[in-house]
C-alpha positions as CSV (number, residue, x, y, z in Angstrom):
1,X,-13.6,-11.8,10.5
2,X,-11.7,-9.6,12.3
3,X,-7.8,-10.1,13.3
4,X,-7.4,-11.2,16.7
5,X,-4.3,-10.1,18.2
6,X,-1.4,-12.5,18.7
7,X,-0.4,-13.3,22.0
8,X,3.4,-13.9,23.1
9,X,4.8,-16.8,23.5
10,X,7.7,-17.9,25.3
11,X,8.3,-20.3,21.7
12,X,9.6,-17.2,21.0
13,X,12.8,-17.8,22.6
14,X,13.7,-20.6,20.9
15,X,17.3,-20.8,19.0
16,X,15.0,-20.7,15.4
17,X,13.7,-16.9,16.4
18,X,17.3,-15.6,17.2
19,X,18.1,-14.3,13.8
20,X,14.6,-12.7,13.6
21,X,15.3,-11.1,16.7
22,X,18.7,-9.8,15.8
23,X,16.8,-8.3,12.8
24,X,14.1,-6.9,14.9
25,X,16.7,-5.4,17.4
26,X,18.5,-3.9,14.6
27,X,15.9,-1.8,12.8
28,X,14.4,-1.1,16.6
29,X,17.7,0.8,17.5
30,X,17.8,2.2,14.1
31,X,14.4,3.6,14.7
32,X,15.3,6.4,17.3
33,X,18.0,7.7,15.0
34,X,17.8,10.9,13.6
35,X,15.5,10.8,10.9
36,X,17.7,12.0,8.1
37,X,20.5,9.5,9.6
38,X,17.8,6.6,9.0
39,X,17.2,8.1,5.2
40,X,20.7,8.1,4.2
41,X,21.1,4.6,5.3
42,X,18.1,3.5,3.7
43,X,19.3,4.7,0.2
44,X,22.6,2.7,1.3
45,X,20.3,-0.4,1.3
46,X,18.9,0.4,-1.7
47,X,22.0,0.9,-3.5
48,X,22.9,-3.3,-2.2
49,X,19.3,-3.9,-3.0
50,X,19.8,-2.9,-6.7
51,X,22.7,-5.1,-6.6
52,X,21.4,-7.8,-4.1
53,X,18.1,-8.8,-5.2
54,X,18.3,-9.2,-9.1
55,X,14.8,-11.3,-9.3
56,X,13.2,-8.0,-7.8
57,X,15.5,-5.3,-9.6
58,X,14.2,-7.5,-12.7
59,X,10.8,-7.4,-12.0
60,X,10.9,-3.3,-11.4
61,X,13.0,-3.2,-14.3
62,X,10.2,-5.4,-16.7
63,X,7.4,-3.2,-15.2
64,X,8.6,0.0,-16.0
65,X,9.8,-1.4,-19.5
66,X,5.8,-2.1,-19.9
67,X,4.4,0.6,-18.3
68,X,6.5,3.6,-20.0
69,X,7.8,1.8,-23.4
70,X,8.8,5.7,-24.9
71,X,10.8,6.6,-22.2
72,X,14.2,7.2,-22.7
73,X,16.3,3.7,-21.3
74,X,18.7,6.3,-19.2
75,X,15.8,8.0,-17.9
76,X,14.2,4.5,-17.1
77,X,17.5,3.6,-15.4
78,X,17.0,6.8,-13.5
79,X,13.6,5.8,-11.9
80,X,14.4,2.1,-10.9
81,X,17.5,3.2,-9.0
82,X,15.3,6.2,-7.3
83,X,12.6,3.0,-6.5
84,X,15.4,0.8,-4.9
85,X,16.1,3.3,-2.9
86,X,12.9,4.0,-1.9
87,X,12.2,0.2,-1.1
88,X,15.3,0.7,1.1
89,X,13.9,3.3,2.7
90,X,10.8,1.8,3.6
91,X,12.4,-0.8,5.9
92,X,12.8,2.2,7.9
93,X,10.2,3.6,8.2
94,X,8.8,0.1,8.7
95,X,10.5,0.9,12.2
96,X,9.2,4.3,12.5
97,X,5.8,3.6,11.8
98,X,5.6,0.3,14.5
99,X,7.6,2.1,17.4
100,X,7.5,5.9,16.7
101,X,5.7,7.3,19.7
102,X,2.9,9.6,18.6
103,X,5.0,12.8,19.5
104,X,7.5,11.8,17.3
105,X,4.9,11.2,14.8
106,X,2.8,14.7,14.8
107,X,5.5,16.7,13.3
108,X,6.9,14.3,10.5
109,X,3.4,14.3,8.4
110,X,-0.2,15.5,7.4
111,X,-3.3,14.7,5.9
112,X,-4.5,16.8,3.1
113,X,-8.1,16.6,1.8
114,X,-9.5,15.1,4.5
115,X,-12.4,17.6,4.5
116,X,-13.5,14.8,1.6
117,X,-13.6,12.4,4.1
118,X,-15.8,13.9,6.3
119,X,-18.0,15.1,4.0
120,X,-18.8,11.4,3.6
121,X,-19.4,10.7,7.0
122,X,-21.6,13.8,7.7
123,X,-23.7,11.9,5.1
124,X,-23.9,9.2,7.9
125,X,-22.0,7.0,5.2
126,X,-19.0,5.1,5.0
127,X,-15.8,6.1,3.0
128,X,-14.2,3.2,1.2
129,X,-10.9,5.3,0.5
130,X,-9.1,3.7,-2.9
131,X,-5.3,3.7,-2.1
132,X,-2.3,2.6,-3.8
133,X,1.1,1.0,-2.9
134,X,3.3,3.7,-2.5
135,X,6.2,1.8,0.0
136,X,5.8,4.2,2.5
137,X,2.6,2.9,3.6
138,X,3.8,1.8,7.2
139,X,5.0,5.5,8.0
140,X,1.6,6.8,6.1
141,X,-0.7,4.7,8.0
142,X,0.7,6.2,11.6
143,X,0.1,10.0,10.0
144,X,-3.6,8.8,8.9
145,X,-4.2,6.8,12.4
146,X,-3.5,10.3,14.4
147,X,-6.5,11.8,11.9
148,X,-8.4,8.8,11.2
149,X,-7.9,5.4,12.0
150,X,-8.7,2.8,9.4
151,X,-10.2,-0.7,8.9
152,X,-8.1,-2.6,6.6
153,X,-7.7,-6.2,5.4
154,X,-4.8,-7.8,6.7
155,X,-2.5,-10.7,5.7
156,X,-0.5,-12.5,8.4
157,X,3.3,-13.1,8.3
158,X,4.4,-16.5,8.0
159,X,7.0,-16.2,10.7
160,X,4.8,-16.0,14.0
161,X,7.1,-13.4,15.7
162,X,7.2,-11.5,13.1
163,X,3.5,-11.9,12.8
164,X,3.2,-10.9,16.6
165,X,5.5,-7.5,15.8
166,X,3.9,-6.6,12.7
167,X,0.1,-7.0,13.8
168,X,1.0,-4.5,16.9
169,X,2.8,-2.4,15.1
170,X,0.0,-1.7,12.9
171,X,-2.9,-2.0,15.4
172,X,-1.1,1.4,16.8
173,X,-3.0,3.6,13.4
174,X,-5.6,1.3,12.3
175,X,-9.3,1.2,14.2
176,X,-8.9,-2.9,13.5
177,X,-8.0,-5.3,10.8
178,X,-9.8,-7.9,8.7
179,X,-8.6,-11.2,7.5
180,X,-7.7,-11.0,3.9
181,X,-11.1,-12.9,3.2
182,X,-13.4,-11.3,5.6
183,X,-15.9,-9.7,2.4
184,X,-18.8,-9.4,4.9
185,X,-16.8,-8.0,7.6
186,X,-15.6,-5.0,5.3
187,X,-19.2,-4.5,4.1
188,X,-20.2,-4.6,7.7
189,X,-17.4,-2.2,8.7
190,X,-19.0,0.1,5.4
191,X,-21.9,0.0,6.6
192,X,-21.0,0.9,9.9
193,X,-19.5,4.2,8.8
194,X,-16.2,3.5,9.2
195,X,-13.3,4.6,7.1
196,X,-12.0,1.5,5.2
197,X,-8.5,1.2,3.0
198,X,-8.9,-0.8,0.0
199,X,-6.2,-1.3,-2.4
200,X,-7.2,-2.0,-6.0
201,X,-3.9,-1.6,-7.7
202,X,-2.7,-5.4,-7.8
203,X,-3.4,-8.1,-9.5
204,X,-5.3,-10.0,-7.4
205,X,-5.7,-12.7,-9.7
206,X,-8.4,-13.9,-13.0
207,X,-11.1,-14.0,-10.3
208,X,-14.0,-10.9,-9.9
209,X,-11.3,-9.1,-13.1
210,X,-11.6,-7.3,-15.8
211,X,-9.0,-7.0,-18.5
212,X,-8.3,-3.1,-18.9
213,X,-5.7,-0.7,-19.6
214,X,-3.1,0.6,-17.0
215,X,-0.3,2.8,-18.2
216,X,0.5,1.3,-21.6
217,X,-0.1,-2.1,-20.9
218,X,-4.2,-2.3,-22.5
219,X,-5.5,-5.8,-20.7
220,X,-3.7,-5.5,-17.3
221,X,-6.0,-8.1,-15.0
222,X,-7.7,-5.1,-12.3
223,X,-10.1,-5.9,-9.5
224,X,-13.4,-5.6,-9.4
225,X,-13.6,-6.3,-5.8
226,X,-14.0,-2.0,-6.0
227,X,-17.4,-2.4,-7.6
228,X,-18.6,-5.0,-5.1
229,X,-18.0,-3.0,-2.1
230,X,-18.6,0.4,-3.3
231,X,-22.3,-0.9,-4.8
232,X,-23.5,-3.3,-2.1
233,X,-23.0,-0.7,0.8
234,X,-24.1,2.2,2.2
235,X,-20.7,4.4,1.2
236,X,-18.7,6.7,-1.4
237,X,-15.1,6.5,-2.4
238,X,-12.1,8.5,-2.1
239,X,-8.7,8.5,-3.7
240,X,-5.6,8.3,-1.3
241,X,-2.1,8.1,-1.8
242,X,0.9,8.8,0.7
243,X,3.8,10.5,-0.5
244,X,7.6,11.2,1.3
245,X,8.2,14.6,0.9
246,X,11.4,16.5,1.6
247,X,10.1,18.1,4.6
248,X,8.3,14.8,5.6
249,X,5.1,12.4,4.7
250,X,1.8,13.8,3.1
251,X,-1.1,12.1,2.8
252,X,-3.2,13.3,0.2
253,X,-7.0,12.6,0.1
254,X,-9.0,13.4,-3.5
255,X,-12.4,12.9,-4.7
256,X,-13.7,9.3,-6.1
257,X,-15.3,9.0,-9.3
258,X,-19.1,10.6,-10.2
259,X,-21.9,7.9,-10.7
260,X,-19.9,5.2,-9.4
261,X,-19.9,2.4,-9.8
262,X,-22.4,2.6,-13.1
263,X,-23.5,-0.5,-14.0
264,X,-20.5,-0.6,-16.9
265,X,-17.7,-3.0,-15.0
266,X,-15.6,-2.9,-17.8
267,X,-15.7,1.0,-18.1
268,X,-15.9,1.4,-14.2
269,X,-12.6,-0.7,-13.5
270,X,-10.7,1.5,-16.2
271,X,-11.8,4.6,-14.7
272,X,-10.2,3.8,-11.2
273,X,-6.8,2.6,-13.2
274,X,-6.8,5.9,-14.8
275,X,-6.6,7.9,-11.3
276,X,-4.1,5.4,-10.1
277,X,-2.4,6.3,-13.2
278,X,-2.7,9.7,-11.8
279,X,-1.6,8.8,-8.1
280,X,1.3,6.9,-8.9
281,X,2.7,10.0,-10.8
282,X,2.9,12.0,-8.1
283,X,5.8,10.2,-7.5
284,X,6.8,7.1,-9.4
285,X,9.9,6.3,-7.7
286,X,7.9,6.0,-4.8
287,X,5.4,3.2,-5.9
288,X,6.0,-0.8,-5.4
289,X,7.3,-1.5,-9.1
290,X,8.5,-4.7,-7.6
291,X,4.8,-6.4,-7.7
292,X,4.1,-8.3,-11.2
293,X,1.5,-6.4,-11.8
294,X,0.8,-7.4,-15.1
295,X,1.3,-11.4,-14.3
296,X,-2.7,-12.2,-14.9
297,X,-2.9,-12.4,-18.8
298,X,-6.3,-12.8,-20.3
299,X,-7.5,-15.9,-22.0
300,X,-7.6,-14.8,-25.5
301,X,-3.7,-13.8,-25.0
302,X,-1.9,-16.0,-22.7
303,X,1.4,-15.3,-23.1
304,X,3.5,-14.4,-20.1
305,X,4.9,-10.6,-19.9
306,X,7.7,-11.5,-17.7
């Protein structure tokens, strides 16, 4: 089902939402900073977060051990404190992409390959575009919403004010959003002709898996929730991924896999890990290493990689 939109309440007010607004104030006024001030202070919170958050820097640190075993240990040192700093980063442009009026917006980002996109929906099809987590996603969505906006799932904050601030702040570049669990809703939105995010790059769990290789890692657990969607509806895929430039944001639209899906799950499923392989080195330091990515072990081999 689709996301209705929270409504304020005056609860909100209460002594228990103080800190959250102090927080919220905070990165509001840090928003309408320049935008290089708002970089350099979000590699300042990435430099605390590589000391700060250990459990985190540990679980980057682990994945990148897996995922790139022959790279030099300096070299992986290198790239985790590049990915802290881009996880500091993206709490600001959290900020940007919520309040950033559109004007402010325009200049900071493009879409490239979108061409692919509409090709699709000349078709009178709908374009299930395949993206991965790159943490500048809040920022990325706004530049996509002033070309495109999307339907995407949606899972609610735990902390209803924050809830309230992040569902408005993304309604402002997405078309709408569906519950986490709303499978009929994104087939209907599919069918519809809509342009729908899907994100098949976690581990979502042993459920609708198949044990394949990602990066070096050979039975990382990957979705086949791609298959379902792309072969029970009237649409084609596309590849996304959103990348901070120097000069701004880009996000870059490519061309989903020929004869797909084709009956082979197994072979299917490996193919999309091996464009995400693809996407993700456009610019490592950019994607969420934090994730356990490789937490879902398969039956035959149960042992736990972190």
């Amino acid at each position: 089902m689709q996301v209705k939109a929270p409504r304020f309440q005056l609860a909100f007010f209460h002594p228990r939402y103080w800190l959250t607004w102090l927080s919220i104030a905070v990165l509001y006024v840090i928003s309408w900073l320049p935008y290089k001030v708002q970089i350099l202070m979000g590699k300042a919170v990435g430099h605390l977060l590589f000391k700060a958050l250990k459990s985190r820097r540990k679980v980057a640190e682990r994945n990148l051990q897996l995922a790139f075993p022959d790279m030099d240990n300096n070299a992986r040192q290198t790239l985790l404190k590049a990915n802290l700093a881009s996880a500091g980063i993206a709490l600001f442009e959290t900020g940007m992409g919520w309040w950033w009026p559109d004007w402010r917006v325009k200049p900071m980002g493009k879409v490239i390959g979108y061409e692919h996109v509409q090709a699709i929906l000349d078709k009178g099809k709908g374009v299930m575009g395949l993206a991965i987590h790159n943490m500048n996603l809040e920022f990325s969505c706004r530049v996509m919403g002033l070309v495109h906006p999307s339907v995407v799932f949606y899972r609610k904050h735990n902390n209803p004010l924050m809830e309230y601030m992040q569902y408005h702040g993304r309604a402002r570049s997405n078309r709408y959003m569906i519950h986490k669990r709303g499978i009929s809703e994104m087939f209907k939105a599919l069918n519809g002709g809509e342009l729908c995010l899907y994100f098949p790059d976690q581990d979502y769990g042993p459920k609708r898996c198949e044990y394949v290789p990602l990066f070096a890692v050979k039975d990382a657990a990957t979705t086949t929730g791609t298959l379902l969607f792309a072969g029970q509806s009237n649409c084609e895929t596309v590849f996304i991924v959103p990348i901070r430039t120097p000069d701004g944001y880009e996000v870059r639209i490519f061309p989903g896999l020929e004869d797909f899906p084709s009956g082979d799950d197994k072979e299917d499923v490996a193919r999309v890990n091996r464009k995400i392989e693809e996407l993700v080195m456009m610019a490592p330091e950019q994607y969420l290493w934090m994730h356990k990515r490789y937490k879902t072990r398969p039956p035959e081999n149960p042992e736990s990689l972190y």
